[in-house]
C-alpha positions in Angstrom: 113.0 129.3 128.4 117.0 128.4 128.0 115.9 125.3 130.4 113.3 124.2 128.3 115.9 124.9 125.0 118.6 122.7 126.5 115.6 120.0 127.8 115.1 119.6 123.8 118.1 120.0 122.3 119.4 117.2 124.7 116.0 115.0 123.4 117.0 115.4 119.8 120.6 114.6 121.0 119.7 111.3 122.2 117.1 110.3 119.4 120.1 111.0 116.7 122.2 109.1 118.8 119.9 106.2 119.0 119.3 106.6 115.0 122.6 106.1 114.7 123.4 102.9 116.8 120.5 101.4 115.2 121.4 101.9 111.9 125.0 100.6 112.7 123.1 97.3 114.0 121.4 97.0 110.9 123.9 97.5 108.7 126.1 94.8 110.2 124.0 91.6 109.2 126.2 90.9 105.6 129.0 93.5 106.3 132.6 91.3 105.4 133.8 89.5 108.0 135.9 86.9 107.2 136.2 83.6 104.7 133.3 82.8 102.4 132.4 80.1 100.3 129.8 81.0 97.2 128.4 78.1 94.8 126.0 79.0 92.3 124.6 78.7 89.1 124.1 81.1 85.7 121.9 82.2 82.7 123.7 83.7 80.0 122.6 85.0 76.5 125.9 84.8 74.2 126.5 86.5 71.0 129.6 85.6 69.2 130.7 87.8 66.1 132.7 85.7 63.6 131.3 86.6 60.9 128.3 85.1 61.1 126.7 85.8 64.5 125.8 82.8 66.4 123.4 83.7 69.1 122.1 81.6 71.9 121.3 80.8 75.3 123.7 79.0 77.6 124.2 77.8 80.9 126.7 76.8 84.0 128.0 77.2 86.9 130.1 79.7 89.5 132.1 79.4 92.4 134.3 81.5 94.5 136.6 81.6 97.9 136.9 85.1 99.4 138.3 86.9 102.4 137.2 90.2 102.9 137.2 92.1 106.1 136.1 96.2 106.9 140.0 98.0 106.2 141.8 95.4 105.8 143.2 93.1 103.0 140.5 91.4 100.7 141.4 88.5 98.3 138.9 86.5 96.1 139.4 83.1 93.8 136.3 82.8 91.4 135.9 80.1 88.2 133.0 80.0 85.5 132.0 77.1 83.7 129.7 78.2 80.3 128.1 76.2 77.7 125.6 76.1 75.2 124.7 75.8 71.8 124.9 78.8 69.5 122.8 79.3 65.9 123.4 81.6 62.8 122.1 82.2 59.8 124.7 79.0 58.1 125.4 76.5 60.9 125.2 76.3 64.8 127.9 76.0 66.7 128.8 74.6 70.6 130.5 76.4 72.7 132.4 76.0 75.8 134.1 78.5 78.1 135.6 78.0 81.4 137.2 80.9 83.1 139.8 81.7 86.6 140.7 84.7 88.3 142.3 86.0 91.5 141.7 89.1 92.7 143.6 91.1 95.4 143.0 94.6 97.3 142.2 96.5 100.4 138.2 97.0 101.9 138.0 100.3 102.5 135.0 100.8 105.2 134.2 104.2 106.2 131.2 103.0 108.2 129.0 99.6 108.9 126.9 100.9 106.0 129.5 100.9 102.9 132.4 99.0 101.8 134.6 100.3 98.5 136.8 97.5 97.3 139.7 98.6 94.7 141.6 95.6 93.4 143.7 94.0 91.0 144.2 90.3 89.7 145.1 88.1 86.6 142.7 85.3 84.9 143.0 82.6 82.3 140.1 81.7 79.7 139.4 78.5 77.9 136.9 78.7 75.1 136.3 76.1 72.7 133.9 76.8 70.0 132.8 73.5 67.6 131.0 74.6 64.2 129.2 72.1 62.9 129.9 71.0 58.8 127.5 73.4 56.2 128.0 73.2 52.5 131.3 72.5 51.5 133.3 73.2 54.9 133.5 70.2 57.3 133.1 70.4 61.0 135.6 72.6 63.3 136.7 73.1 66.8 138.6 76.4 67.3 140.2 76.2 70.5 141.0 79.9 72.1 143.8 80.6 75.4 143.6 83.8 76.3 145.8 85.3 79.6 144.8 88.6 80.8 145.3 91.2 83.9 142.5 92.5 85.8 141.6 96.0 87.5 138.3 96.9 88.8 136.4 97.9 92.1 133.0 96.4 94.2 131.4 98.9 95.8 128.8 98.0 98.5 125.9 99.3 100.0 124.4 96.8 103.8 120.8 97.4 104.7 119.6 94.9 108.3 119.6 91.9 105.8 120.0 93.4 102.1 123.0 94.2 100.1 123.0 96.4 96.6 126.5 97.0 95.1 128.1 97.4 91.6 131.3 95.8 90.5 133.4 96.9 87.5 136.3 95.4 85.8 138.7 96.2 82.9 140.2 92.9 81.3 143.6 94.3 79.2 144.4 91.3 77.5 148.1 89.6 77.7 148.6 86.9 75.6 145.9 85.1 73.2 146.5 81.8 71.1 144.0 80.0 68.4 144.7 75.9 68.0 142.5 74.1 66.1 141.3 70.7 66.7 143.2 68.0 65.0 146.1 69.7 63.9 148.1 69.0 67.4 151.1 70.8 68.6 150.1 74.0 66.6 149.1 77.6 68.1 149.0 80.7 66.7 148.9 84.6 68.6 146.0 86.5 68.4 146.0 90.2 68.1 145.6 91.5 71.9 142.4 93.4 72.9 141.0 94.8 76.2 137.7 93.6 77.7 135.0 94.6 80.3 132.7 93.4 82.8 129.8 94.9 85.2 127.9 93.5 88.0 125.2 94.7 90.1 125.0 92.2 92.8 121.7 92.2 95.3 122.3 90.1 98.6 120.0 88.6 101.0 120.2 87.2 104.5 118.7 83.8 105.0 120.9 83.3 107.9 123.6 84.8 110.2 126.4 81.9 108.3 124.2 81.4 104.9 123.0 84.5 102.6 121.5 84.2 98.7 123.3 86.9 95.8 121.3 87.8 92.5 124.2 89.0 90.2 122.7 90.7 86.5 125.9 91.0 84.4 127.3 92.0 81.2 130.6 90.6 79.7 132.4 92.4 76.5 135.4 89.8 75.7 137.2 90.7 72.3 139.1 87.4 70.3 141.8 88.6 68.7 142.3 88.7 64.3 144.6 86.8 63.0 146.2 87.8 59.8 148.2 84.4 59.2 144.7 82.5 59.3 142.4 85.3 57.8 140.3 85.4 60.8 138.9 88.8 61.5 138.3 90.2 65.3 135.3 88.9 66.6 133.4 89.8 69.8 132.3 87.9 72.6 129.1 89.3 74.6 127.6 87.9 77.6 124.3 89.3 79.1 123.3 87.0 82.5 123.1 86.8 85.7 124.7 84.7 88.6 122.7 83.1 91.7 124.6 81.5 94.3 124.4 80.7 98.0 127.4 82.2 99.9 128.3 80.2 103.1 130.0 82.5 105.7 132.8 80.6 107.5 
């Protein structure tokens, strides 16, 4: 009886064992391991409080430069290019945003499965917003700077060739200035805000060197008032989502 006990507690042994290792093989396929290169494009649906709203679809492109490896240092360069043309209930605007940030941290990597990525980074914003002429005002480009520090984590879960993670970002905001087009040389300071962003990234393997991410996001960006120009805050919302090809070097 104790021989036939230790005959199947030594089976279950080696079945958990082989469990394991296979899971570990599967998990590797999109685990970090080295440089990337990601180019994609996006769908967003922008809301921009000024008063009016102006509301819109809009379009553009992504791309990033990453190094990431399991417990060790991870560092990412990513820029956004947005535009689109915006309506209200007076007028409709175009708008234009182009975005930059680096992002630093450590890849924590308990096993082949998971990767938790805490970081920290800065970014600079471009948006130029054109409103068209309506009843007595005539047409006006408001062009916004804004500087801002980053915080935030990517948390990541690897199936053989899936990967499901979330990504979550506070955007404190630094410095913000208003020019307006055709009166050169002039700025003025915005009030300074804090903004947000979250990601839920879904990878795929297409390749061991080539793999396609599906990004839904959600982007709360606050412009400053502006008491000297009697501009109240307004808010910038973005609901999208990314889809890029990431090129593993």
């Amino acid at each position: 009886m104790q021989k036939q006990s230790l005959i199947t507690a030594l089976l279950l042994a080696l079945s958990i064992t082989g469990f394991a290792q296979e899971c570990t093989t599967e998990c590797n396929t999109l685990t970090p391991h080295g440089w990337s290169f990601d180019l994609g494009g996006q769908y967003t649906w922008l809301s921009f409080t000024t008063p009016p709203t102006f509301k819109g679809s809009t379009g553009g492109a992504q791309a990033r430069i990453t190094y990431q490896e399991p417990d060790a240092f991870f560092g990412q360069l990513r820029s956004v290019y947005n535009s689109g043309t915006l309506s209200s209930s007076i007028t409709k605007s175009v708008d234009k945003e182009w975005y930059s940030e680096f992002v630093a941290g450590y890849c924590f990597s308990p096993d082949s499965c998971w990767a938790f990525t805490p970081y920290v980074g800065f970014g600079v914003d471009f948006l130029n917003d054109h409103k068209s002429a309506y009843s007595t005002f005539s047409a006006i480009t408001l062009r916004y700077r804004t500087y801002y520090a980053l915080f935030g984590f990517d948390a990541r879960y690897f199936l053989e060739d899936w990967s499901f993670g979330l990504q979550a970002e506070g955007l404190p905001i630094c410095q913000q200035y208003l020019s307006i087009g055709g009166l050169p040389g002039a700025a003025w300071t915005m009030n300074r805000h804090i903004g947000a962003a979250v990601r839920l990234p879904i990878g795929y393997s297409v390749t061991e060197k080539l793999s396609l991410e599906l990004a839904p996001y959600y982007r709360f960006f606050p412009i400053g008032a502006s008491s000297v120009l009697l501009l109240p805050e307004r808010i910038l919302n973005q609901w999208g989502a990314f889809v890029t090809l990431r090129f593993s070097i």
